[in-house]
C-alpha beads as a LAMMPS data file, in Angstrom:
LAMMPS data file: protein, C-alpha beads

104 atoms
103 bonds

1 atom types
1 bond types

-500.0 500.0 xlo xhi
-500.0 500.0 ylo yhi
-500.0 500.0 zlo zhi

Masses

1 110.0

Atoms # bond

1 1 1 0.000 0.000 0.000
2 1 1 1.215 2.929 -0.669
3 1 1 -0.105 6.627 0.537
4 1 1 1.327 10.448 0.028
5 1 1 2.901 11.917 3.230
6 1 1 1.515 15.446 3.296
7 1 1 2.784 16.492 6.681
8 1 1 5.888 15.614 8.798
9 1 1 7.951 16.806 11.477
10 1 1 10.859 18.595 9.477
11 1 1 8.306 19.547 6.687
12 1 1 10.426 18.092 4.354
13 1 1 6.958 17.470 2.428
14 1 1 6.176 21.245 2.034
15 1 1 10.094 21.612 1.557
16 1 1 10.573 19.579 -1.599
17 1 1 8.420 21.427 -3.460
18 1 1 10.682 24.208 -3.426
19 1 1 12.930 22.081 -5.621
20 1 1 10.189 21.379 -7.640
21 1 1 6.687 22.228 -7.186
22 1 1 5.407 18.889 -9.072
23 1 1 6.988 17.007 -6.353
24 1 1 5.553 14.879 -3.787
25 1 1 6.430 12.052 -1.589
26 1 1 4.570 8.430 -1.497
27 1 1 5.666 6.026 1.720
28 1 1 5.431 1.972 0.582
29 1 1 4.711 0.227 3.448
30 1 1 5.127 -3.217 1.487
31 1 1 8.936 -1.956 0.463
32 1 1 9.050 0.604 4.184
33 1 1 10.583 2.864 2.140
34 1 1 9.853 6.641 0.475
35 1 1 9.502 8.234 -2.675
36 1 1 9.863 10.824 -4.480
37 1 1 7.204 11.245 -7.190
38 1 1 6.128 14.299 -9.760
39 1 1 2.895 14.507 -10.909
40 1 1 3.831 16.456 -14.146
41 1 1 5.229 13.379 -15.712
42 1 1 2.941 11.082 -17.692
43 1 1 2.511 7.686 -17.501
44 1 1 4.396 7.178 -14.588
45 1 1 5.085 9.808 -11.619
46 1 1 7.441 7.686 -9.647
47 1 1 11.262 9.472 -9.970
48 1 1 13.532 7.493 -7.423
49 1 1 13.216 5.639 -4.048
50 1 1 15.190 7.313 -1.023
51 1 1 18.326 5.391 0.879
52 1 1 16.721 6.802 4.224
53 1 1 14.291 5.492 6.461
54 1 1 13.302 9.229 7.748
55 1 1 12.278 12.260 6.700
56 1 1 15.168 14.558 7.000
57 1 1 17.301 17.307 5.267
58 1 1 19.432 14.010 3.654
59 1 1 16.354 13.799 1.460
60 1 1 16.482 17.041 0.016
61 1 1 19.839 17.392 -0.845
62 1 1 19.779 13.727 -2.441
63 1 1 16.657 14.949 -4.356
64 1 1 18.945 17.985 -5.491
65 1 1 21.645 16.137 -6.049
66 1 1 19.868 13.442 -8.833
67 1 1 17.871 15.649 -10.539
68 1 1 17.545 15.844 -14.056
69 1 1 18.889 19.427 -13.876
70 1 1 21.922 17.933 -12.419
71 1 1 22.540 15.193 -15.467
72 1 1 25.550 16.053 -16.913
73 1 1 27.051 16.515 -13.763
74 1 1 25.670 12.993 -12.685
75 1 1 27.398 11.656 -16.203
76 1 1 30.219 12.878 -15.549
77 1 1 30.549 11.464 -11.882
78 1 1 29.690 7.829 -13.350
79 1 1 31.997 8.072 -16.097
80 1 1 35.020 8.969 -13.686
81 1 1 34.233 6.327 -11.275
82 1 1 33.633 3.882 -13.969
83 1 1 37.566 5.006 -15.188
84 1 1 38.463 4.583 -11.705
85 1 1 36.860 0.945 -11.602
86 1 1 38.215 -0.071 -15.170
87 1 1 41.933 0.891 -14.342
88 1 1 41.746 -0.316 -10.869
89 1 1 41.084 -3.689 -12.935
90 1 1 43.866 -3.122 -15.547
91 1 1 46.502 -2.873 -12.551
92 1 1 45.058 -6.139 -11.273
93 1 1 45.485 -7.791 -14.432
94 1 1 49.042 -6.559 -14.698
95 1 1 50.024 -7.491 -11.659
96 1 1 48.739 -11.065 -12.033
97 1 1 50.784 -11.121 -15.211
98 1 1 53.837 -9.813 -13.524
99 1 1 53.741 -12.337 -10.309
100 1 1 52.876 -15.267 -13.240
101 1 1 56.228 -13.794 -15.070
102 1 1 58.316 -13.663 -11.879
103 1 1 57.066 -17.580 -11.177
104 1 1 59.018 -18.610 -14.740

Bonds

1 1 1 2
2 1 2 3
3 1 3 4
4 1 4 5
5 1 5 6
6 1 6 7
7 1 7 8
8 1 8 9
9 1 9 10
10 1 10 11
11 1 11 12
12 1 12 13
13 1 13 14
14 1 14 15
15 1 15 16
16 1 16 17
17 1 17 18
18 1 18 19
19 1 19 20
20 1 20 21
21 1 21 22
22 1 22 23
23 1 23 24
24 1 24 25
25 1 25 26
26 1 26 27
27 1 27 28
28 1 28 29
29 1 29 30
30 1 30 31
31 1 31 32
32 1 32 33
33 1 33 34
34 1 34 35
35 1 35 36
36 1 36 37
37 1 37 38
38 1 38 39
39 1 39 40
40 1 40 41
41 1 41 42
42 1 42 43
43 1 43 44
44 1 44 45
45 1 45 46
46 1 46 47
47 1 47 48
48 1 48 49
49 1 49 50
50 1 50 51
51 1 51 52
52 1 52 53
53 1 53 54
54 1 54 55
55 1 55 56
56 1 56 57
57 1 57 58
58 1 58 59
59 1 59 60
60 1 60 61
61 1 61 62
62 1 62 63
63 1 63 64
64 1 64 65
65 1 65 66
66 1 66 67
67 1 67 68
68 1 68 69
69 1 69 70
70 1 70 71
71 1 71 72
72 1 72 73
73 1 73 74
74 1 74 75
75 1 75 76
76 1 76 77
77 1 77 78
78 1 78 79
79 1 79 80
80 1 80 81
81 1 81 82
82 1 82 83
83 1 83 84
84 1 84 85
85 1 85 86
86 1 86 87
87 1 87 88
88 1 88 89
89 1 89 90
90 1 90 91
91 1 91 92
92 1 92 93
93 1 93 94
94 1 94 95
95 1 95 96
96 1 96 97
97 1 97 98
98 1 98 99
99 1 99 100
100 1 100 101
101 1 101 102
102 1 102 103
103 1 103 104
């Protein structure tokens, strides 16, 4: 079941909007988790689910932090880490090949 949360103790409900106005937030209670819809998008207004099991200023700076506004930003962040990953698995490799060498 789900239902919108219109009022809560940091108003983190009223303060989302400020973000944007279309926004609103939907508890799950068969997931026990929030999230963040926007009722100007069609078919669907579900956006993302929130990491935190309270209402708190985290939300609002993770809902500023992957919005759309915010993409090529967000793009850029994967594509470094991703770097990050795939030469972090090139020095692996190396070193495997170099210990294998060593062993001949």
């Amino acid at each position: 079941m789900r239902f919108e949360i219109r009022h809560d103790v940091y108003e983190i409900s009223k303060r989302i909007k400020d973000i944007d106005r279309y926004y609103f937030i939907v508890y799950d209670t068969s997931k026990s988790c929030f999230e963040i819809h926007n009722s100007s998008q069609t078919d669907s207004t579900y956006c993302l689910t929130l990491p935190y099991k309270q209402l708190d200023e985290r939300v609002l700076q993770y809902v500023r932090e992957t919005s759309s506004a915010n993409i090529e930003r967000i793009l850029e962040k994967i594509e470094k880490e991703n770097k990050l990953i795939e030469n972090e698995e090139k020095r692996k490799v190396l070193n495997q090949l170099n210990q294998s060498i060593e062993e001949i």
